[in-house]
C-alpha positions as CSV (number, residue, x, y, z in Angstrom):
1,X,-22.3,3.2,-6.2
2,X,-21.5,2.0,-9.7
3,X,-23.2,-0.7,-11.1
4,X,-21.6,-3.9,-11.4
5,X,-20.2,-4.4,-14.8
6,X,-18.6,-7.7,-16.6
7,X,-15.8,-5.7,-17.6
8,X,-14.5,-3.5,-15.3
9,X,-12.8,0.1,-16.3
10,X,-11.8,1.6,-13.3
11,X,-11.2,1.4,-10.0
12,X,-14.6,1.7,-8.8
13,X,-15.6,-1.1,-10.7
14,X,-12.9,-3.5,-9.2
15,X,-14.2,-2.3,-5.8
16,X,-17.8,-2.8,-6.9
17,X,-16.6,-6.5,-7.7
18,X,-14.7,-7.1,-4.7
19,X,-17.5,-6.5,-2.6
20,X,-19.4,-9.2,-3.9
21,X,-17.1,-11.7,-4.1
22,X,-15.5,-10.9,-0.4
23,X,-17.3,-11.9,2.7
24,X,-18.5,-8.4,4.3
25,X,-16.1,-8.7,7.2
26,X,-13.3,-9.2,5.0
27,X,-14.1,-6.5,2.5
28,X,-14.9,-4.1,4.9
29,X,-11.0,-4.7,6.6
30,X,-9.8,-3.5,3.5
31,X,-12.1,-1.4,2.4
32,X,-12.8,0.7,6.2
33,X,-11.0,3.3,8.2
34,X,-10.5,4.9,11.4
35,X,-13.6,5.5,13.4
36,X,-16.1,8.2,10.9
37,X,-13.7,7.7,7.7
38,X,-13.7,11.3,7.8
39,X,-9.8,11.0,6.3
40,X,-10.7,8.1,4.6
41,X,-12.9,10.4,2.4
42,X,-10.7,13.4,2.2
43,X,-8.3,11.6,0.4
44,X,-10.1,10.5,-2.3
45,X,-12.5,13.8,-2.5
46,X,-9.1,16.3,-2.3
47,X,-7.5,14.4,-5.3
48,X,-10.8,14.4,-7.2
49,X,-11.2,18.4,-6.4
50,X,-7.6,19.2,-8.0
51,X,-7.9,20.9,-11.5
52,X,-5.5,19.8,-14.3
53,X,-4.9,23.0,-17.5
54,X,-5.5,21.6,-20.5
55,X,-3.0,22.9,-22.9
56,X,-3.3,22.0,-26.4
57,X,-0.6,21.9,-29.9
58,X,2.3,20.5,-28.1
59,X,4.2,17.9,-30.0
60,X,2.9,14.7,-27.4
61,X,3.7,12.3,-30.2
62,X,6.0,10.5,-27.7
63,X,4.9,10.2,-23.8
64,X,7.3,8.9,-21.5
65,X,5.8,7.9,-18.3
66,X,9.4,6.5,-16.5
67,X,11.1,7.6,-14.0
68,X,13.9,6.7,-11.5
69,X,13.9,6.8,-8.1
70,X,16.6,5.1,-5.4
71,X,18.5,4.0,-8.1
72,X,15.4,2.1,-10.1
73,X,13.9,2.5,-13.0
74,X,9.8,2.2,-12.9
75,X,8.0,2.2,-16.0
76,X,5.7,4.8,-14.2
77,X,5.3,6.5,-11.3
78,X,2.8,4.3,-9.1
79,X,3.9,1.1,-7.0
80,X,2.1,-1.2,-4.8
81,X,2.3,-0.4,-1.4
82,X,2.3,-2.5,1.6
83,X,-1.1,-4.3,2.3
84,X,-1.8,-6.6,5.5
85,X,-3.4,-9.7,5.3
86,X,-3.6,-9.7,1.6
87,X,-3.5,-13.2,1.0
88,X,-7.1,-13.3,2.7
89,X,-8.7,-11.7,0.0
90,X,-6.8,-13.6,-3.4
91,X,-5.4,-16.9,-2.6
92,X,-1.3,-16.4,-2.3
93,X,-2.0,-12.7,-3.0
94,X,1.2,-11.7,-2.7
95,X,2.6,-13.4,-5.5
96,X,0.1,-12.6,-8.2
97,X,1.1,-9.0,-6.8
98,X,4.6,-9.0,-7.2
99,X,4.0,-10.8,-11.2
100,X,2.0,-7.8,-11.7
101,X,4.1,-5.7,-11.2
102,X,7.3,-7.0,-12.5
103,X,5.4,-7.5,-15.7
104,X,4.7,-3.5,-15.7
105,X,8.0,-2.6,-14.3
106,X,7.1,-1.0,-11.1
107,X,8.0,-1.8,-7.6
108,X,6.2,-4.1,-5.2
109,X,6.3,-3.8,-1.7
110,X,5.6,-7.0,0.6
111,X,3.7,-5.9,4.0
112,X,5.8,-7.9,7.5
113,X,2.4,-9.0,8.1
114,X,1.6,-11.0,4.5
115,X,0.2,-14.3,4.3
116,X,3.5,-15.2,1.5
117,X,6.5,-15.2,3.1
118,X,9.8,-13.5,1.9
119,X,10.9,-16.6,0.4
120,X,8.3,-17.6,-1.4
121,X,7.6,-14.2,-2.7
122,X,11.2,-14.0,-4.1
123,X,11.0,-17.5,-5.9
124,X,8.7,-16.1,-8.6
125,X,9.6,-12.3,-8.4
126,X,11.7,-11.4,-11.3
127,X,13.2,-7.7,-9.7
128,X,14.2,-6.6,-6.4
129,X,11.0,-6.4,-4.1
130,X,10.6,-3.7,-1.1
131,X,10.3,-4.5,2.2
132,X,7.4,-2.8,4.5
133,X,8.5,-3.5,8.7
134,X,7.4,-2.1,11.8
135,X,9.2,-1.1,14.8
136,X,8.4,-3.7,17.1
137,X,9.6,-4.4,20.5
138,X,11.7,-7.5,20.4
139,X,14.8,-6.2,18.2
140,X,15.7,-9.5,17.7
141,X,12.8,-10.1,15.7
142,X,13.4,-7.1,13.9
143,X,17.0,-8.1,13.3
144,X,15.9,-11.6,12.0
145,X,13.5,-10.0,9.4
146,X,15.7,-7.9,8.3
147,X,18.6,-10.6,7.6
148,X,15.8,-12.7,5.8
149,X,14.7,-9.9,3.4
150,X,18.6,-9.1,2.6
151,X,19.2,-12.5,1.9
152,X,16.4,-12.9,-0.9
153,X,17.6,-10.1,-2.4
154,X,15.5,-6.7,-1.0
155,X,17.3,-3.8,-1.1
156,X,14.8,-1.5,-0.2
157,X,13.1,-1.1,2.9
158,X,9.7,0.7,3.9
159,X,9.4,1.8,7.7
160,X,6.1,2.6,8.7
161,X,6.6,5.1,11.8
162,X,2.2,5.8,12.3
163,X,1.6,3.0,14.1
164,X,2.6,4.1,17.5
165,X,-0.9,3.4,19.3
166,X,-3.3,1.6,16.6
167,X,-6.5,3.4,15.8
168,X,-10.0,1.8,15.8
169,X,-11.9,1.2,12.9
170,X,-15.3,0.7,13.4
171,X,-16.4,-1.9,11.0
172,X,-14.2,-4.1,12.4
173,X,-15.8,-3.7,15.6
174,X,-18.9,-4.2,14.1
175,X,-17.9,-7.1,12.3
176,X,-15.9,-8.8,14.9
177,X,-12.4,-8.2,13.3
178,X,-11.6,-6.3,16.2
179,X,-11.7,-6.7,19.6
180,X,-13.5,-9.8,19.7
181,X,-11.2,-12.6,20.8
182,X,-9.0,-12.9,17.5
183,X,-10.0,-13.7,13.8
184,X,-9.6,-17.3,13.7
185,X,-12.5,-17.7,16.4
186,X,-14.2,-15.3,14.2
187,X,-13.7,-17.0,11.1
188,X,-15.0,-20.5,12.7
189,X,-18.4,-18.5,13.9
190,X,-18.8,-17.4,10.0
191,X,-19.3,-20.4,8.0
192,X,-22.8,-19.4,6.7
193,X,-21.4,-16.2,5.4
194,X,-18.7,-17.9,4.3
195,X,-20.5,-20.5,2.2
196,X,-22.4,-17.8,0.7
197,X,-19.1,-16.8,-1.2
198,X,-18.0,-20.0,-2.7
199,X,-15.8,-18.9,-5.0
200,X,-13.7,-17.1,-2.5
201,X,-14.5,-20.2,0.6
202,X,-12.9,-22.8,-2.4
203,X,-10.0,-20.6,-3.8
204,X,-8.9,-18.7,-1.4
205,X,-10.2,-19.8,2.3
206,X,-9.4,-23.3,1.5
207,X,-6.9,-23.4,-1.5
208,X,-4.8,-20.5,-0.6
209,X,-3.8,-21.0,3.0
210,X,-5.1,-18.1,4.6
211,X,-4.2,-18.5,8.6
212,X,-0.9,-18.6,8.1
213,X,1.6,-15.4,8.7
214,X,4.9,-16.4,6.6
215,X,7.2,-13.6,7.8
216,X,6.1,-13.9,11.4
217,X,5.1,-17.2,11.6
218,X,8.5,-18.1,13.4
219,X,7.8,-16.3,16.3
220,X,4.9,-17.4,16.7
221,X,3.9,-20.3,19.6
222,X,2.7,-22.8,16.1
223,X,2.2,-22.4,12.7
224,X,-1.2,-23.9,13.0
225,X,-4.6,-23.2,12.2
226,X,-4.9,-20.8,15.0
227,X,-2.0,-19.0,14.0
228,X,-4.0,-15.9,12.7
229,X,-5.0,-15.8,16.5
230,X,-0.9,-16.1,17.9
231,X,-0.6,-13.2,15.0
232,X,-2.9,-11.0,17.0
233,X,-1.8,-11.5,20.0
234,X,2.0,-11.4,19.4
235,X,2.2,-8.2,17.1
236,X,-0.6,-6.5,19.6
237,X,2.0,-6.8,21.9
238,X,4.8,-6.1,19.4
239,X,4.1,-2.4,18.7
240,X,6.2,0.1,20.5
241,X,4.7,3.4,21.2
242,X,8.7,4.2,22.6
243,X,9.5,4.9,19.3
244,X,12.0,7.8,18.3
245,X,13.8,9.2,15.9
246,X,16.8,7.3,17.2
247,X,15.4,3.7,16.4
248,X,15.7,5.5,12.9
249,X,19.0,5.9,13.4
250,X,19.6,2.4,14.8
251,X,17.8,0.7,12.0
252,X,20.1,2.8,9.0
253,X,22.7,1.6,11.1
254,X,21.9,-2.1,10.9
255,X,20.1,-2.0,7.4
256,X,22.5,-1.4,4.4
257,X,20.0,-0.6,1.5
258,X,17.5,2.4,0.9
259,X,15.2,3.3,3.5
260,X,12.0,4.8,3.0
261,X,10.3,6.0,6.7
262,X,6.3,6.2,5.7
263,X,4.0,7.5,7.6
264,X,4.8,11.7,7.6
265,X,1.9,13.7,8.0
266,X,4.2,16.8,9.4
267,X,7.6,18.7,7.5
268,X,9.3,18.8,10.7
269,X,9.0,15.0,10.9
270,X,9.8,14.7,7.1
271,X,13.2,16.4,8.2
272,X,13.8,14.3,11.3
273,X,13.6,11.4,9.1
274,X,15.6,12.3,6.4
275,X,18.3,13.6,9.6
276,X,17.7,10.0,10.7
277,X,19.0,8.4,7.2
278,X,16.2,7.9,5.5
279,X,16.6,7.8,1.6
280,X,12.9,8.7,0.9
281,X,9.7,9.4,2.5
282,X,6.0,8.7,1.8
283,X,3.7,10.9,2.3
284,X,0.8,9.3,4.5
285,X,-1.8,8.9,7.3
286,X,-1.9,4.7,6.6
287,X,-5.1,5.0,3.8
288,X,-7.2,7.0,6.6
289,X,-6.6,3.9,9.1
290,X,-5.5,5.5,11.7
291,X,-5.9,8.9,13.3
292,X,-9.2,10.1,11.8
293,X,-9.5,13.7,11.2
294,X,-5.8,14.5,10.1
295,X,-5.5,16.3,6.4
296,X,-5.5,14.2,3.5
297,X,-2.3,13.3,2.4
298,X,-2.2,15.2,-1.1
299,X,-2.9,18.2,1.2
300,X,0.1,17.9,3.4
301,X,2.6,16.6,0.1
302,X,3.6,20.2,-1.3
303,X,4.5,21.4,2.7
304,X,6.9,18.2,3.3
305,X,8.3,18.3,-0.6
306,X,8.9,22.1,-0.1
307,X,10.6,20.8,3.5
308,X,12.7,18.2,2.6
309,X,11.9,17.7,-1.7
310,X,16.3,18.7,-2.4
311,X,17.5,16.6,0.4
312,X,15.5,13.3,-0.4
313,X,12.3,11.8,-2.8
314,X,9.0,12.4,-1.7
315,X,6.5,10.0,-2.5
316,X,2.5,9.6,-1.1
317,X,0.4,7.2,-0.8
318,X,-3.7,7.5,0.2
319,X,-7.1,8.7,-2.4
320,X,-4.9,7.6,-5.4
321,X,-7.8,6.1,-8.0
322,X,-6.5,6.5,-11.3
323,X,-3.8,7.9,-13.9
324,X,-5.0,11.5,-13.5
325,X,-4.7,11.3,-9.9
326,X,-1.4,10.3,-10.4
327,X,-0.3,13.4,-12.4
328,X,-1.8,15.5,-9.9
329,X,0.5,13.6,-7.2
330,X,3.6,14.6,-9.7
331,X,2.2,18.2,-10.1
332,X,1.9,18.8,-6.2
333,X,5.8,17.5,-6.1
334,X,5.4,13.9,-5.8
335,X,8.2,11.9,-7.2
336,X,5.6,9.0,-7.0
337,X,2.7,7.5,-5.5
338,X,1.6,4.2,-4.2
339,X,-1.6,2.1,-4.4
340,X,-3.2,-0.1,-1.9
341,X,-6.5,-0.4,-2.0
342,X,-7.3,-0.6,-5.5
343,X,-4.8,-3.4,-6.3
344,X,-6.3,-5.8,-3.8
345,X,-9.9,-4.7,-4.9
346,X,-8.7,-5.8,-8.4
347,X,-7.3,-9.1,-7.6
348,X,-10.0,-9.9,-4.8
349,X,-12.5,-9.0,-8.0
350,X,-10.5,-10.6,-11.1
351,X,-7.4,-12.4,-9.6
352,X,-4.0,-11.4,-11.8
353,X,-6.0,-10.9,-14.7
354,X,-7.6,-8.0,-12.7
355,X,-4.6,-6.5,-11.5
356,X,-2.9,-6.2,-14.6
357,X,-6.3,-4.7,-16.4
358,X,-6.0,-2.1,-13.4
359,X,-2.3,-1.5,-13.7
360,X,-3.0,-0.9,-17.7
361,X,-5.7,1.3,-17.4
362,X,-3.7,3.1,-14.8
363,X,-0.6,3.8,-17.2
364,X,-3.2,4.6,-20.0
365,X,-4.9,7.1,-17.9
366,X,-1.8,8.7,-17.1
367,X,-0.7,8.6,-20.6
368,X,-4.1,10.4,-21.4
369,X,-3.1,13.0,-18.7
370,X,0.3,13.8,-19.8
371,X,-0.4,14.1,-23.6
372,X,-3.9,16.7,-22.4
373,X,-2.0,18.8,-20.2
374,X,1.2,19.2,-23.1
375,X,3.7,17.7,-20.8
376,X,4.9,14.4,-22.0
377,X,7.3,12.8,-19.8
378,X,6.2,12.3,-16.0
379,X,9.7,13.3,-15.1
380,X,8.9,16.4,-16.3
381,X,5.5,17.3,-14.3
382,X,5.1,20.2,-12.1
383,X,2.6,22.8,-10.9
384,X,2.1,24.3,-14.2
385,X,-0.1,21.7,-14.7
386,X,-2.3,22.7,-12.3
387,X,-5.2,24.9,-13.4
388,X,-5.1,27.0,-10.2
């Protein structure tokens, strides 16, 4: 484990902070997967084993690390994915998210189970934000949510199809998060630990407003201070393991912007989706969350982009630490990747401050990676790259 440092550099670093700072039960939610991690791990350890080829005397005098995807521009390849419950480890997560990355010109994307709402994530975002939504049983709900995000001005929106039947994740049996009666209750029984993280019991479990859902707070029996226990219970029963490829096809139906299934593991499903309307897919097995033992997802990426890669933009998501592994997500066909962990380790660790340190080191790393391997616009990037 790295040792904790006053400034950090890297992504490590933010996590090495964020576990201080967090109570263990909530740092271990974001920090955990699905029963031995096994996935968890191979998605970090697969990017790390990829070799970049150094080539040297090319004129890098000027990197460009923008691309365009779905009709935006991002001022690099990475954007922040979809992250539950984020607002319980920064107070009002969310926004100091979606500042971040308007102020680095990369997409956001707000998770349907966020402590900000829609609304109050669009009154301080400068740029269209993405949408992340389930498939949950009561269309009408899905409808609603839907309507809201058009009308604060998303035009993108991210489908997460894993989440048929939810995999466990043992530390959050262990630590109560999980099967134990609902967090609130849980919550209420940690004080002590609680108290012995001030700085997050003041700012964020007090100041920031932490039991409340925004986006599915209407459904909900009260928007109270047990509402993080009606959240439980109403999205447990919410999930729809009915699912097909035809719910797809009803939701381009009903949803006029870009959408981006997430949640392929397989190329046959990567062309089901992109049969179903999907503009784009991501690449993914949920961070490792889910159904342990699967590939990592830098290991499927090439199959699905050599599947589906002329018919729509592949993106992944899962291990991504750092700039390098970034170029190595463009050099295995990625279009562009997505962060989740590490942004809310750097804002549970340094708040906004922290996120934008990560997002700059991020870019500068990439920078570093482009001008080293003699290929200096991301657009450019392929398997040549690759020191195989």
């Amino acid at each position: 484990m790295p040792t904790l440092s006053l400034l950090p550099a890297s992504t490590s670093d933010y996590r090495t902070l964020a576990e201080k700072r967090l109570p263990r039960f909530l740092f271990d939610y974001i920090d955990g997967g699905a029963y031995d991690e096994t996935t968890l791990r191979a998605n970090v350890g697969d990017l790390q084993s990829i070799r970049l080829r150094q080539k040297v005397m090319r004129d890098v005098s000027a990197i460009d690390t923008k691309i365009e995807i779905l009709g935006e521009r991002w001022a690099f390849p990475t954007a922040l994915a979809p992250v539950g419950m984020a607002g319980m480890m920064a107070r009002r997560a969310e926004l100091q998210a979606v500042r971040s990355a308007d102020a680095f010109g990369i997409p956001f994307c707000l998770s349907s189970a966020s402590i900000c709402s829609l609304e109050e994530v669009a009154k301080v975002a400068k740029r269209p934000f993405w949408f992340q939504l389930y498939m949950m049983r009561d269309r009408g709900a899905v409808l609603e949510l839907l309507d809201r995000a058009k009308a604060v001005g998303c035009k993108t929106l991210v489908f997460t199809v894993d989440l048929a039947v939810v995999g466990a994740r043992y530390r959050d049996v262990r630590n109560a998060m999980a099967g134990g009666g609902g967090l609130w209750p849980m919550l209420r029984g940690r004080y002590l630990e609680c108290a012995m993280h001030p700085r997050w019991a003041y700012d964020v479990g007090l100041r920031g407003r932490p039991h409340i859902f925004g986006n599915i707070a209407p459904f909900l029996p009260r928007a109270s201070s047990s509402s993080i226990d009606d959240f439980v219970g109403w999205i447990g029963k919410q999930f729809d393991p009915g699912v097909t490829w035809k719910d797809i096809a009803w939701l381009r139906s009903v949803w006029p912007g870009n959408l981006v299934i997430k949640g392929i593991l397989d190329p046959d499903d990567a062309a089901s989706a992109v049969d179903a309307g999907a503009d784009a897919v991501i690449v993914s097995n949920h961070g490792g969350r889910q159904l342990d033992g699967v590939s990592s997802a830098i290991t499927i990426l090439p199959r699905v982009v050599d599947r589906v890669g002329d018919r729509a933009p592949v993106m992944m998501d899962g291990g991504v630490r750092s700039g390098l592994d970034v170029v190595k997500a463009l050099a295995c066909g990625a279009k562009a990747t997505l962060i989740g962990r590490p942004w809310i380790w750097s804002l549970a660790a340094k708040g906004e401050a922290g996120l934008i340190g990560l997002l700059r080191t991020f870019k500068g790393e990439m920078k570093v990676g482009l001008g080293l391997t003699g290929v200096p616009a991301a657009a450019d990037v392929d398997a040549a790259v690759l020191d195989r």
